[in-house]
C-alpha positions, 0 to 999 in steps of 0.5 A: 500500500502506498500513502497519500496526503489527505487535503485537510493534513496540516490540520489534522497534524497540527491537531495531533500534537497539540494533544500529544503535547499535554499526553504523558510518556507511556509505552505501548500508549504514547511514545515515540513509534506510536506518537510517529504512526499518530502524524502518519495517522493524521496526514494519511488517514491511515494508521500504520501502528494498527499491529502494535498497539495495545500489544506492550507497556513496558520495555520488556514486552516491547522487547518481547514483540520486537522479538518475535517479529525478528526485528533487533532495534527501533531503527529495524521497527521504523524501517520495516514499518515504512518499507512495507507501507511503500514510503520512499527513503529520502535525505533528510535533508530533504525532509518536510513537513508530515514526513518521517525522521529518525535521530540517533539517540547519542547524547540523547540521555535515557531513551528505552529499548531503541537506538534512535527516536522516530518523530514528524518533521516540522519545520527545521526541526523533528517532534518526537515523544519521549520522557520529557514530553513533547521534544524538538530535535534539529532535523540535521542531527536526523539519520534517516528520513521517509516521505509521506504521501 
């Protein structure tokens, strides 16, 4: 299946992180991962996390379902979440609004179970979900990025 942008998209985004921005970090209800298919969702109309929700609270378990997927990392997660759903990879340099980035999370401080953070890019930046809430990262730190629709 290939993505496309529903017309009302930056609403519908813009909607979706004013509430992810009063949302509590949770796992397996509010992080990273499902704050990212939560945009996609939003530009879309199409949920792309529909498998993993509800399936895991806690690092362990999202452990576990990482497992028996045969997937080792976050990044693996992102990766085969946006292949399967037939968005292209792109620099993420040339990244906009709506689309999909990853940032490594080295020098991060404490991030569970993954070695990157996924999130929406916005501007000259990447919103993701993490414990401090709502974050802005600098797209330029970003590792890897996909167009959506």
């Amino acid at each position: 299946m290939i993505l496309h942008r529903v017309p009302d998209w930056r609403e519908r985004l813009a909607h979706v992180v004013e509430v992810a921005r009063r949302r509590e970090f949770r796992l397996g209800a509010h992080d990273c991962c499902l704050f990212a298919a939560d945009c996609i969702d939003a530009v879309t109309g199409i949920d792309p996390a529909l498998d993993w929700r509800r399936t895991y609270r806690d690092q362990d378990s999202l452990l576990d379902l990482m497992a028996e997927r045969g997937l080792t990392s976050v990044g693996a997660v992102v990766e085969t979440t946006m292949i399967a759903w037939g968005c292209a990879e792109i620099p993420p340099t040339y990244a906009a609004d709506g689309d999909v980035a990853v940032v490594p999370i080295v020098g991060l401080g404490d991030v569970l179970a993954g070695d990157v953070l996924v999130g929406v890019v916005s501007g000259p930046g990447v919103l993701v979900a993490d414990r401090s809430g709502l974050a802005r990262l600098k797209l330029r730190r970003a590792c890897r990025a996909w167009r959506i629709g």
